[in-house]
C-alpha positions as CSV (number, residue, x, y, z in Angstrom):
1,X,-287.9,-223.3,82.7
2,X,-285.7,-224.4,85.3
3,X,-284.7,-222.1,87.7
4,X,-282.6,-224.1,90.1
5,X,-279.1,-223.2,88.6
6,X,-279.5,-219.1,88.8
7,X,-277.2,-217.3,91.4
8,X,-279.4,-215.6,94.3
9,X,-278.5,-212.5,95.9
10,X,-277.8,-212.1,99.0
11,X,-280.5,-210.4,101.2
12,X,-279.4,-207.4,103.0
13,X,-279.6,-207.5,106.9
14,X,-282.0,-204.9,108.1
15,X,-279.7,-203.2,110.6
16,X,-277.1,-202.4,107.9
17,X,-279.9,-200.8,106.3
18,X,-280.8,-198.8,108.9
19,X,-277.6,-197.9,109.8
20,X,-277.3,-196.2,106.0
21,X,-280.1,-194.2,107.0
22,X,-279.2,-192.3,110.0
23,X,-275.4,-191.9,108.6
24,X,-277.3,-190.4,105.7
25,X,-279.3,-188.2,107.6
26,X,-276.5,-187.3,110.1
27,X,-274.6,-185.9,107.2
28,X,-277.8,-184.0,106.3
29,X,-278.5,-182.4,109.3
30,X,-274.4,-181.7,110.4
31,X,-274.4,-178.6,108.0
32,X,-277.8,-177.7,108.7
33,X,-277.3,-177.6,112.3
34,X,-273.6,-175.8,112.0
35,X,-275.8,-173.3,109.9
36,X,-278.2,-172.8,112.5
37,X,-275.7,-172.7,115.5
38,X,-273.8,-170.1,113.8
39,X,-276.2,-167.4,112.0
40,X,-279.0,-167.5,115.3
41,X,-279.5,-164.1,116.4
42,X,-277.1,-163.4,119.3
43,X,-277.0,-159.6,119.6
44,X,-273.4,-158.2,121.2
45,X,-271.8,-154.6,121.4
46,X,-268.3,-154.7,120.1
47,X,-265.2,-151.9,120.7
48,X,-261.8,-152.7,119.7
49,X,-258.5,-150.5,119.5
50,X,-258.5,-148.7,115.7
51,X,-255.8,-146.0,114.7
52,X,-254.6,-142.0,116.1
53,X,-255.3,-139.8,112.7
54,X,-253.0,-136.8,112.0
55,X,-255.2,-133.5,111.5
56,X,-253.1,-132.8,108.7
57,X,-255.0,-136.1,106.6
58,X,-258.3,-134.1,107.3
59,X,-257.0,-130.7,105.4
60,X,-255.9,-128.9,108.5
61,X,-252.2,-127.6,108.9
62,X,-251.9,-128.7,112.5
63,X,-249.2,-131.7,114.1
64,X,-251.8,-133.0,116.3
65,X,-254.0,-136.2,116.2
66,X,-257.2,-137.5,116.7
67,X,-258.3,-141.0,117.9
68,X,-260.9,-143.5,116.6
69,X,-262.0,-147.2,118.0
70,X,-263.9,-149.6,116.2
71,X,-267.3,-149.8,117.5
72,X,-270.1,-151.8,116.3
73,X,-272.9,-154.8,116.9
74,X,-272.3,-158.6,115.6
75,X,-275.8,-160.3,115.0
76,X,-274.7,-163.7,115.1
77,X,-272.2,-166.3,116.1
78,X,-270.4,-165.8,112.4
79,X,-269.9,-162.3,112.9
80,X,-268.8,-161.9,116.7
81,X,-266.3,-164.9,115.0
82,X,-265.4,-162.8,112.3
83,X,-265.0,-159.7,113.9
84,X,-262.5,-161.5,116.7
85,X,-260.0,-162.7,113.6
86,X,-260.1,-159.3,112.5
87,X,-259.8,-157.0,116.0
88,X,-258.5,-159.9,118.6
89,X,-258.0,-157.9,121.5
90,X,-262.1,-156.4,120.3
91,X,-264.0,-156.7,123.8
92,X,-267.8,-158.3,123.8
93,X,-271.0,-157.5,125.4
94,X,-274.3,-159.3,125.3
95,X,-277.0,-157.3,124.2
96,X,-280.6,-157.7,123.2
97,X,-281.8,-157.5,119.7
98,X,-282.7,-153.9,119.7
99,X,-278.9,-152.7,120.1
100,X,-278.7,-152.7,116.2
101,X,-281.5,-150.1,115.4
102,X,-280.1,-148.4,118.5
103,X,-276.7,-148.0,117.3
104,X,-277.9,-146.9,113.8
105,X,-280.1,-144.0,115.5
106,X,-276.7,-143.7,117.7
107,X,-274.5,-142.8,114.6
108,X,-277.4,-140.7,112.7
109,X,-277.2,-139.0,116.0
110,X,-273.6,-138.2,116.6
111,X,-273.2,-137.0,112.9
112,X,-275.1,-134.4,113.8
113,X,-273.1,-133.7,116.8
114,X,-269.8,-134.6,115.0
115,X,-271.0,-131.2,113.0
116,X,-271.7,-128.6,116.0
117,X,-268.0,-130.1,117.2
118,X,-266.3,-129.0,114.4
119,X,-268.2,-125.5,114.3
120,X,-267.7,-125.1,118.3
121,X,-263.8,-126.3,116.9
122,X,-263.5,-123.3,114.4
123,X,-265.2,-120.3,116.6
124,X,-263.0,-121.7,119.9
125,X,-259.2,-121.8,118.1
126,X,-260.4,-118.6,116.3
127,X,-261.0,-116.6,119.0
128,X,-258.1,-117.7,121.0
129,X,-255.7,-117.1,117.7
130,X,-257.4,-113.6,117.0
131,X,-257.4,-114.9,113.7
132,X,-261.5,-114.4,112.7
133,X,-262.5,-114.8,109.5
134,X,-265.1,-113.8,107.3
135,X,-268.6,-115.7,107.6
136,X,-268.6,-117.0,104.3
137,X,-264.7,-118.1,105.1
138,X,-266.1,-119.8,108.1
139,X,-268.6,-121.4,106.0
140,X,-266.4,-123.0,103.6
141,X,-263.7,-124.2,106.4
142,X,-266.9,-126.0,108.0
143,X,-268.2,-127.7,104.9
144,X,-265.1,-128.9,104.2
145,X,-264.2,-130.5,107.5
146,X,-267.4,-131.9,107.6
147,X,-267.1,-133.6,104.3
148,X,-263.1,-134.5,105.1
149,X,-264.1,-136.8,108.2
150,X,-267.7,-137.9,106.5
151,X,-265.9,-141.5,107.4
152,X,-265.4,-140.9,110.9
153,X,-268.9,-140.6,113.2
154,X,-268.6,-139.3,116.5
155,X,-268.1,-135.7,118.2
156,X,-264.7,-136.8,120.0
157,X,-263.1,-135.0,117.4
158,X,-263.9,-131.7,118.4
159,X,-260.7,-130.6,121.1
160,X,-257.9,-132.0,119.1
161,X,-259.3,-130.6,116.3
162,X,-259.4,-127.5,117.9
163,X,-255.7,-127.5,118.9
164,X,-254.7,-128.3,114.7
165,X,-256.9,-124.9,113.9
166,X,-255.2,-122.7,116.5
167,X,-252.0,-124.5,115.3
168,X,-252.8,-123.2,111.7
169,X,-253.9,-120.1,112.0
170,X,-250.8,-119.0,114.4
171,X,-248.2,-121.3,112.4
172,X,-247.6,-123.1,115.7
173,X,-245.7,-127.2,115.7
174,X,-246.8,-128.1,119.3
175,X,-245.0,-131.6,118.2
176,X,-241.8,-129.3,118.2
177,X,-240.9,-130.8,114.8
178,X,-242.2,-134.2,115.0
179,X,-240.3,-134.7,118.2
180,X,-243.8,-135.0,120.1
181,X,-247.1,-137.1,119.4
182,X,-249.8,-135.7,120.9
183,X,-253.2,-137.5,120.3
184,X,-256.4,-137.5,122.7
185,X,-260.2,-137.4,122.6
186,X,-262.9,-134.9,123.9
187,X,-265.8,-133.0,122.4
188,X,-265.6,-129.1,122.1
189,X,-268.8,-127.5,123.2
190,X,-270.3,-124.4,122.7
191,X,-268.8,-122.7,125.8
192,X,-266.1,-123.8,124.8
193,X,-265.8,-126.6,127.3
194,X,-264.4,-130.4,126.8
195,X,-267.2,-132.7,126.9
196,X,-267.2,-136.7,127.9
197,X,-266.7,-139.0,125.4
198,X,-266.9,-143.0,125.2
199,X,-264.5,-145.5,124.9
200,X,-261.5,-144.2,126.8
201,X,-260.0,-147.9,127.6
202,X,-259.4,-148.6,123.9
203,X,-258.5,-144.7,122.6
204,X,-255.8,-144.8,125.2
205,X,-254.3,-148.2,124.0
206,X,-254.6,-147.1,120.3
207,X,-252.9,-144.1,121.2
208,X,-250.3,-146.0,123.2
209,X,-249.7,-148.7,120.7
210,X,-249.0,-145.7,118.4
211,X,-246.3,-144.5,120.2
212,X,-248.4,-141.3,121.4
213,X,-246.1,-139.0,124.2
214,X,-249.3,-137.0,125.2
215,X,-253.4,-137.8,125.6
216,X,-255.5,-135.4,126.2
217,X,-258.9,-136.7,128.2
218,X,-262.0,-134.2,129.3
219,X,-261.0,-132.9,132.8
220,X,-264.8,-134.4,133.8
221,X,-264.7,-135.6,137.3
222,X,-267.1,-133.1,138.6
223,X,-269.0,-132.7,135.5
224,X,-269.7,-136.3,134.6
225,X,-273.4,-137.0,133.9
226,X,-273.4,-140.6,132.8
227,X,-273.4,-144.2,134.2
228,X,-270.3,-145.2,135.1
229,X,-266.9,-143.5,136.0
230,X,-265.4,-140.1,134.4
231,X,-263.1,-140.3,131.6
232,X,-260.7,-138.5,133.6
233,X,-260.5,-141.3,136.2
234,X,-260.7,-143.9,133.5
235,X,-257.9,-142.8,132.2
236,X,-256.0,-142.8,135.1
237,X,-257.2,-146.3,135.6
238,X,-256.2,-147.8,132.6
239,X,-252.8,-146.2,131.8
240,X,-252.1,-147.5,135.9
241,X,-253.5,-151.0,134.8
242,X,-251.8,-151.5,131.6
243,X,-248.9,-149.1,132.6
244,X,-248.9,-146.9,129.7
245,X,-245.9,-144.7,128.8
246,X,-248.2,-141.7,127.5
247,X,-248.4,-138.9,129.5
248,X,-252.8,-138.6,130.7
249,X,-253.7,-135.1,130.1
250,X,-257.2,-134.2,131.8
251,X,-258.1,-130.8,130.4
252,X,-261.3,-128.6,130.8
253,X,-261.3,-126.4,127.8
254,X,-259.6,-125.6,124.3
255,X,-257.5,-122.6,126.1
256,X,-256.1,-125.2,128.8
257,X,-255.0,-127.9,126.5
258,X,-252.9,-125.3,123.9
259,X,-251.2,-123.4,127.1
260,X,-250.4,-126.6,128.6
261,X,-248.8,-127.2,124.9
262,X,-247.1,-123.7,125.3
263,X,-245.5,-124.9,128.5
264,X,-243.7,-128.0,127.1
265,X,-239.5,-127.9,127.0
């Protein structure tokens, strides 16, 4: 058979071959590396501004409110991404890989604390409103505040929470009829005292960006006991800085924050 006649094929040069290859295997390796780039462990703290809550949306017949920030720790790129889309003005911080187990013991912690607050809350705005109850009345008020802010952790509750029991109990409206928003942060302790708290910066720009009149701080200067400055003078700081129209209220104790209330025109 005569083969002469039949059409050959043309041969293929070997660098367009090879060029096949590594465009192939570019395209297989873009998504792998995008993958890797964004879900490697890269530990950071985040805090962010969150919302001022009335009292009133935790059972308690009061016109104050209490503040809450978004706090938390991103794993990876993906997340520290995700969690800027949602929260853009959230602030970062590099941290090692143990901040996760550390913030879980954190808020196992502060629920615990978040509990004495709110006991410290009803046996301070009792006292001061004469108004005691029963121990099996107390009882009940405390089971149900606890399970009425189960979705907030932290013991920052505990002085504004105070101020919407005493409100109660004596049928006071510090916010003279709405006219007033009074917010602030601080934890009530057993001697009745304001204790510190943490993120000051972001509570006073969620209270400001809530159109909050008054915020309440710990009066702490001499008292502080952690790294870092008080959260009275970090308040100060920050409403000079981002020249805040709220009125910073440092207080030491449940008593000073409702007669400075008593005081207002």
């Amino acid at each position: 058979m005569l083969l002469d006649n039949l059409p050959l094929s043309p041969a293929k040069p070997r660098n367009q071959t090879g060029r096949k290859w590594i465009i192939a295997s570019l395209l297989l390796l873009l998504p792998l590396s995008i993958g890797l780039y964004c879900y490697l462990p890269q530990y950071n703290n985040f805090s962010a501004m969150g919302e001022i809550v009335p009292v009133r949306e935790i059972g308690v017949n009061g016109s104050v409110h209490f503040v809450y920030v978004r706090e938390g720790v991103t794993r990876n790129r993906y997340e520290k991404f995700s969690v800027g889309r949602s929260y853009p003005e959230a602030h970062f911080t590099r941290v090692d890989a143990s901040a996760k187990d550390d913030f879980d013991d954190m808020l196992d912690v502060e629920q615990v604390m978040k509990n004495d607050t709110i006991q410290h809350a009803i046996d301070s705005a009792s006292e001061l409103s004469n108004e005691n109850g029963t121990e099996a009345e107390e009882e009940t008020k405390l089971n149900a505040l606890i399970e009425e802010t189960a979705n907030y952790y932290g013991n920052s509750i505990g002085l504004m929470l105070g101020i919407g029991l005493y409100e109660e109990e004596r049928s006071e409206d510090f916010s003279r009829g709405g006219k007033l928003t009074i917010a602030g942060t601080g934890t009530l302790e057993e001697d009745d005292s304001v204790g510190s708290v943490g993120a000051i910066r972001d509570k006073l720009r969620t209270a400001e960006a809530a159109g909050a009149d008054i915020f309440f701080v710990p009066r702490d200067k001499e008292t502080f006991m952690y790294v870092g400055i008080s959260n009275e003078e970090e308040a100060r700081q920050t409403a000079e800085e981002l020249h805040l129209h709220l009125r910073v209220e440092p207080v030491s104790s449940l008593e000073e924050a409702i007669n400075y209330l008593k005081q207002l025109p």
